[in-house]
C-alpha positions in Angstrom: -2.0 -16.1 -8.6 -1.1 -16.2 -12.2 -0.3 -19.6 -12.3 -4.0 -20.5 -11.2 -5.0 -17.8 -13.7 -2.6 -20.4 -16.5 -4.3 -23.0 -15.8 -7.8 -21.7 -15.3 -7.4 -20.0 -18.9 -6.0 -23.3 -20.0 -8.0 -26.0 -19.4 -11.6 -25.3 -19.4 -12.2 -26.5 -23.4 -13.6 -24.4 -25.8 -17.7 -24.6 -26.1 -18.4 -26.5 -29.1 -19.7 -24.9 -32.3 -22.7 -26.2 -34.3 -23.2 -22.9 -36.6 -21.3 -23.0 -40.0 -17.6 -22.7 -39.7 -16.7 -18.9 -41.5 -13.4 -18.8 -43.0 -12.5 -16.5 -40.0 -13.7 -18.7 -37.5 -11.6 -21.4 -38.8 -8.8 -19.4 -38.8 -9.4 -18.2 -35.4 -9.9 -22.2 -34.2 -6.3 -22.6 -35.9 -4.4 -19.8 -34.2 -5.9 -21.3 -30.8 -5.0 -24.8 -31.9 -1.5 -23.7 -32.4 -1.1 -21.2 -30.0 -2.6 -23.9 -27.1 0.3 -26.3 -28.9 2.9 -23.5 -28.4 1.7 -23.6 -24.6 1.9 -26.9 -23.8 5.6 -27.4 -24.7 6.1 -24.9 -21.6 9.0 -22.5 -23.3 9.7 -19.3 -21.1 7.4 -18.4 -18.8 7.1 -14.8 -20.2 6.7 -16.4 -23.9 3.7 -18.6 -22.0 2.0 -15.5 -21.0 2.2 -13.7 -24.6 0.8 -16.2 -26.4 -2.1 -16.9 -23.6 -3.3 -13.7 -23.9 -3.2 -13.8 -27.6 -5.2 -17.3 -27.5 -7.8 -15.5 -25.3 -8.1 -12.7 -27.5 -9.3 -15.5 -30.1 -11.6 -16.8 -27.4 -13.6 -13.7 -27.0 -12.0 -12.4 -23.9 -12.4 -8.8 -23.2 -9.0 -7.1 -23.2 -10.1 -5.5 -20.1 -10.6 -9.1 -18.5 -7.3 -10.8 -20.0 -5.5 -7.7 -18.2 -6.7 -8.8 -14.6 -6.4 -12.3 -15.8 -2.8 -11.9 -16.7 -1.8 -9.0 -14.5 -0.5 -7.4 -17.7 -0.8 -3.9 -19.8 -3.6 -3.4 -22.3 -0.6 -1.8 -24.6 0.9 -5.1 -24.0 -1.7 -7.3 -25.4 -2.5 -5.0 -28.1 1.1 -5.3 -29.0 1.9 -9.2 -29.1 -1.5 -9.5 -31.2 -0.1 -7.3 -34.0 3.4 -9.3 -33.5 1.6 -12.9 -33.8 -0.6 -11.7 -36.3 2.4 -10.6 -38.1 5.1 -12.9 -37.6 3.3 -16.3 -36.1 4.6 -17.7 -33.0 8.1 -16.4 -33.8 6.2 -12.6 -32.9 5.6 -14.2 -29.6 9.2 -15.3 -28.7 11.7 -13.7 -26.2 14.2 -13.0 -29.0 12.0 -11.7 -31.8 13.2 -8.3 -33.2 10.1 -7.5 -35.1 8.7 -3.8 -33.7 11.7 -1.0 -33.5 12.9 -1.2 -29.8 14.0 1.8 -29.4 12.9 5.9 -30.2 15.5 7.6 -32.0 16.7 11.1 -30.1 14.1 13.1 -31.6 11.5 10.8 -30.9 12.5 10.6 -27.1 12.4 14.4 -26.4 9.0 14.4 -28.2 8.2 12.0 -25.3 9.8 13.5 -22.5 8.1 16.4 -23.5 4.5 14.9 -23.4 5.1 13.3 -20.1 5.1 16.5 -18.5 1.8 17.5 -20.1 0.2 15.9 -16.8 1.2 14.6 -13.2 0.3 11.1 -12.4 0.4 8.6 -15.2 -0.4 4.6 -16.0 2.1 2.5 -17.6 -0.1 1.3 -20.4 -0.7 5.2 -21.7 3.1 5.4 -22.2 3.3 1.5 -24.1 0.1 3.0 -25.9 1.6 6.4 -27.3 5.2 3.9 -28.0 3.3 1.3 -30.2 0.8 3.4 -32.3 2.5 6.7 -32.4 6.7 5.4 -32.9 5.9 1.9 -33.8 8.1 0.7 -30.9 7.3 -1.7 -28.4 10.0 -2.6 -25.5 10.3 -6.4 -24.6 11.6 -5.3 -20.7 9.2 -2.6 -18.7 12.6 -1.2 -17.7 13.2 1.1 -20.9 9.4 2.2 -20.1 10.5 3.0 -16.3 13.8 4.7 -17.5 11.7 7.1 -20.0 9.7 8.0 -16.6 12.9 8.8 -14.8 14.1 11.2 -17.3 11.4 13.1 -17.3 11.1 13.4 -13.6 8.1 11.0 -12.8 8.5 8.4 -9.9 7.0 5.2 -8.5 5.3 6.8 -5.6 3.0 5.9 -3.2 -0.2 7.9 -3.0 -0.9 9.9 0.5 -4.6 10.4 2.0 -6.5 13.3 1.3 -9.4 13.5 3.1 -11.6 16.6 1.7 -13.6 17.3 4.7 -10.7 18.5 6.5 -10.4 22.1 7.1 -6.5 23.2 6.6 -7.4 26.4 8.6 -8.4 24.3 11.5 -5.5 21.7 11.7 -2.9 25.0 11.5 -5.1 26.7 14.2 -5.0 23.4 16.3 -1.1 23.0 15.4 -0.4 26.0 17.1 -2.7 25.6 20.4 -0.3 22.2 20.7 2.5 23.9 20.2 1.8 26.4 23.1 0.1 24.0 25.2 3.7 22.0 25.3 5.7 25.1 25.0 3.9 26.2 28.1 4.1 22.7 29.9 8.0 22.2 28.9 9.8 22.1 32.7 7.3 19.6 33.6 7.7 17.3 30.8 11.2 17.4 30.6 11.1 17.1 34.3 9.5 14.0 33.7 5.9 15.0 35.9 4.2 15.1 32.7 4.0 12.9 29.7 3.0 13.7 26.2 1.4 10.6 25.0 -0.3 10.8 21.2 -2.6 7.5 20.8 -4.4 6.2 17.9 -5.6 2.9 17.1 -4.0 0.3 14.4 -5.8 -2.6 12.8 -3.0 -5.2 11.4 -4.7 -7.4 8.4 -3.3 -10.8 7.2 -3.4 -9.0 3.8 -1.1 -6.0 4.8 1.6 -8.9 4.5 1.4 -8.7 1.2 4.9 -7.3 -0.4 8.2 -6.9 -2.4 11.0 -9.6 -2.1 13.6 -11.1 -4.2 12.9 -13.7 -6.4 13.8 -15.6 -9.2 12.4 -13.5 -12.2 10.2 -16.4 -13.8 8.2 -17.6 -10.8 5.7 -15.7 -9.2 6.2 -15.5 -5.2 3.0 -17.0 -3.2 2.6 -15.9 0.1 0.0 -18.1 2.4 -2.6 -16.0 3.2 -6.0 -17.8 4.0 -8.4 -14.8 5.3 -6.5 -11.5 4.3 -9.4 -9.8 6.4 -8.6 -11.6 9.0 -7.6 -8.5 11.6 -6.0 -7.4 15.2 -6.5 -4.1 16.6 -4.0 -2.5 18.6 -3.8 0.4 21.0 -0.7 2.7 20.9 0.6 5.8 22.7 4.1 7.0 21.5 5.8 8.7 24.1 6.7 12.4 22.8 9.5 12.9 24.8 11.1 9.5 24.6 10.2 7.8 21.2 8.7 5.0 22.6 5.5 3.4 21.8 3.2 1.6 24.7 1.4 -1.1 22.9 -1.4 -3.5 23.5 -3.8 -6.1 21.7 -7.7 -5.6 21.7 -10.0 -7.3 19.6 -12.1 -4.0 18.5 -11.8 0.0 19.1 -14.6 0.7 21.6 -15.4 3.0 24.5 -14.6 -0.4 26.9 -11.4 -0.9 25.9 -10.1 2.4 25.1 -11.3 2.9 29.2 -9.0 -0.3 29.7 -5.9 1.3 28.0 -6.2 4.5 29.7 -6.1 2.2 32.6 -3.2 0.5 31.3 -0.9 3.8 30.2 -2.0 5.2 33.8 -0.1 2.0 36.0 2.7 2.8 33.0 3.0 6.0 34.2 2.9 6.1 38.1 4.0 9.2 39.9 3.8 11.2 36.3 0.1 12.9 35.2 -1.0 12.1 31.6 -1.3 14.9 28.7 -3.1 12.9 25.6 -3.6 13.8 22.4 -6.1 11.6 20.1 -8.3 12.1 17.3 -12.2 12.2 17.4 -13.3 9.1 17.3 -17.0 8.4 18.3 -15.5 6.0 21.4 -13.1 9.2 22.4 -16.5 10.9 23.3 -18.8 8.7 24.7 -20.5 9.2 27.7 -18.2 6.6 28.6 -15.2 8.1 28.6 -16.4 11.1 29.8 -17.8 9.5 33.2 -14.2 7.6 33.3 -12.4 10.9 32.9 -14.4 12.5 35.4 -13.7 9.8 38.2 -10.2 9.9 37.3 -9.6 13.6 37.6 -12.3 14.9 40.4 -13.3 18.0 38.8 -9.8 19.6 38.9 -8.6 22.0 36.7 -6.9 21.1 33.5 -3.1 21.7 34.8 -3.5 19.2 37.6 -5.5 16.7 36.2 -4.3 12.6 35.9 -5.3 12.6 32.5 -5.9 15.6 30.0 -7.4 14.9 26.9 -7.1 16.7 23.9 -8.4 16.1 20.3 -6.8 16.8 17.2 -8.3 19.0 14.3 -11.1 16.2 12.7 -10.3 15.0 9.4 -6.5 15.3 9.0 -4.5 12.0 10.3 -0.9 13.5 9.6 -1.3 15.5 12.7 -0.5 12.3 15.0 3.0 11.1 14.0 2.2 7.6 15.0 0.7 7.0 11.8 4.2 7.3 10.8 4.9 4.2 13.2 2.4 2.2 12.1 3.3 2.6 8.3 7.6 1.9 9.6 6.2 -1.1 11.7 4.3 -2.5 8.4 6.8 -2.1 6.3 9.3 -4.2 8.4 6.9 -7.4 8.5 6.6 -7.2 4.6 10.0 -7.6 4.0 9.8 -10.7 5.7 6.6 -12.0 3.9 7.7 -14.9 2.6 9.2 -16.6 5.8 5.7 -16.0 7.8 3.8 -18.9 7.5 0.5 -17.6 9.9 -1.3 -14.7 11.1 -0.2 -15.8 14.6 3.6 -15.4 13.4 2.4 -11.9 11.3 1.4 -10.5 14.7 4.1 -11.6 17.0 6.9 -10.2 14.2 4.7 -6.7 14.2 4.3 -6.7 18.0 8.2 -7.5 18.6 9.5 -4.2 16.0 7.2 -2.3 18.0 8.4 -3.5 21.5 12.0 -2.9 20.8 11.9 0.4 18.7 12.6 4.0 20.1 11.6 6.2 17.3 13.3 9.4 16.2 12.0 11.1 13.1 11.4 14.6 11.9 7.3 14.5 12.6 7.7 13.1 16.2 9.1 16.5 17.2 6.5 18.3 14.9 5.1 20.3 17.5 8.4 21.3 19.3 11.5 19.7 20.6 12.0 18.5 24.2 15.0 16.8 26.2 14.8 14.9 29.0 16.6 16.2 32.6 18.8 13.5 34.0 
């Protein structure tokens, strides 16, 4: 929280020194003296972190630490140095015009046009290239986000990548789906077979962690006490109807993946079972396999209770319930700040689970079914 990181910056005093004083050591033990001064009469909270950073610049501070300290840019730090250094605690105050704040029209296609030089980029390059190449620094990240948008580069979340997988495999597996359900259609739209994909979902007290509105000079604490603190659940989203089966374990294990099959196979009476899954280790144990065998008395696949079928290994897209799981914790975040324990985080998970039905474009990624009335 950075208003434990104020006050652990703050307080601790400053080691005493028994060398001889330099002239720049004094003046150093100065700017801290008055910077510490400019602190304590608690202007803006954005004006506190400036000149906190600038005072542990004096104190030796690596800028590297004061950025995870503060949660702010190195650009940034860099850049209210130079203005304190330069103008004194008026540098350091909201309404100080010192730097340019803004690129003329020549200077923002020269830019634009080195913003496309490469794909993925970090704020502080862009403040970097602003201060030392224009001489500008903006006061409000906004005019850095806005030079971003015009050149085409987004806030974006990062996908998985895992470079084991084998994209010849997943489209060869893709298609053996596709025909297996192509093939199976009358009976799953009959309603005597049901497509269930399952995977497994571990729900931390730190995945509550997210975005709300607040006022823009206090930071937002949410109460987390153990953000490892987990629950696993088993899932199985039905293919033809959207909906998810859901149920609480405390691990992924051979036992209690045999008690959910057990679980989805009372959920289904009177309808046989085709499952899709990845490969976990717990998919394949000898423990399953004797389960699936007592279950399904040696018959052939077509007429077995349950059919089991792994995905390609290495590739997660191919079950579109990861695409429920990610929906399911983005709903609880927006509510971050109104639950209070992991208790509550769970019940308000299990609940947008419970009364979902979900229709998007991967849940039919393998063909499109409708149900006979």
């Amino acid at each position: 929280m950075i208003k434990q990181h104020l006050q652990t910056a703050i307080l601790p005093p400053a080691p005493e020194v028994t060398a001889t004083v330099l002239p720049s050591e004094d003046a150093h033990s100065n700017a801290i003296a008055e910077l510490q001064e400019f602190i304590a009469l608690r202007p803006n909270a954005r004006e506190v972190r400036k000149a906190l950073a600038v005072k542990l610049v004096y104190q030796g501070y690596l800028y590297e630490e004061i950025q995870k300290i503060l949660d702010v840019s190195l650009g940034s730090i860099t850049g209210w140095k130079q203005a304190y250094e330069e103008y004194g605690i008026d540098g350091l105050r909201l309404n100080h015009k010192g730097k340019k704040s803004y690129l003329s029209s020549e200077e923002r296609e020269q830019v634009l046009s080195w913003l496309q030089t490469k794909d993925i980029w970090e704020l502080g390059e862009l403040e970097y290239k602003l201060a030392f190449e224009y001489d500008v620094i903006y006061e409000s990240k906004q005019s850095y986000y806005d030079l971003f948008n015009a050149a085409g580069i987004s806030w974006k979340k990062t996908t998985k990548l895992n470079p084991k997988g084998n994209p010849d495999a997943v489209g060869r597996k893709k298609k053996e789906i596709e025909t297996l359900l192509a093939d199976s259609r009358e009976e799953i739209e009959s309603g005597k077979l049901r497509v269930l994909l399952i995977d497994e979902c571990h729900l931390m007290w730190g995945d509550l962690s997210g975005y709300v509105w607040g006022r823009s000079d206090q930071e937002i604490a949410v109460p987390v006490v153990n953000e490892r603190e987990k629950q696993t659940y088993y899932g199985a989203v039905d293919y033809l109807e959207g909906k998810l089966i859901l149920k609480a374990y405390e691990a992924g294990n051979s036992k209690n993946t045999i008690d959910y099959l057990r679980h989805l196979l009372a959920e289904s009476k009177e309808q046989r079972l085709l499952i899709f899954w990845d490969g976990a280790s717990y998919h394949r144990s000898k423990e399953i396999r004797d389960f699936l065998s007592e279950v399904n008395l040696d018959l052939p696949a077509e007429q077995r209770k349950i059919h089991c079928v792994r995905f390609a290994p290495n590739c997660p897209t191919q079950n579109p319930i990861e695409d429920i799981w990610l929906q399911a914790k983005t709903w609880v975040r927006r509510f971050c700040a109104l639950i209070p324990t992991f208790p509550h985080l769970k019940w308000m998970f299990e609940w947008f689970i419970q009364h979902s039905t979900f229709d998007f474009a991967s849940l039919q990624m393998y063909g499109v079914f409708s149900k006979i009335n």
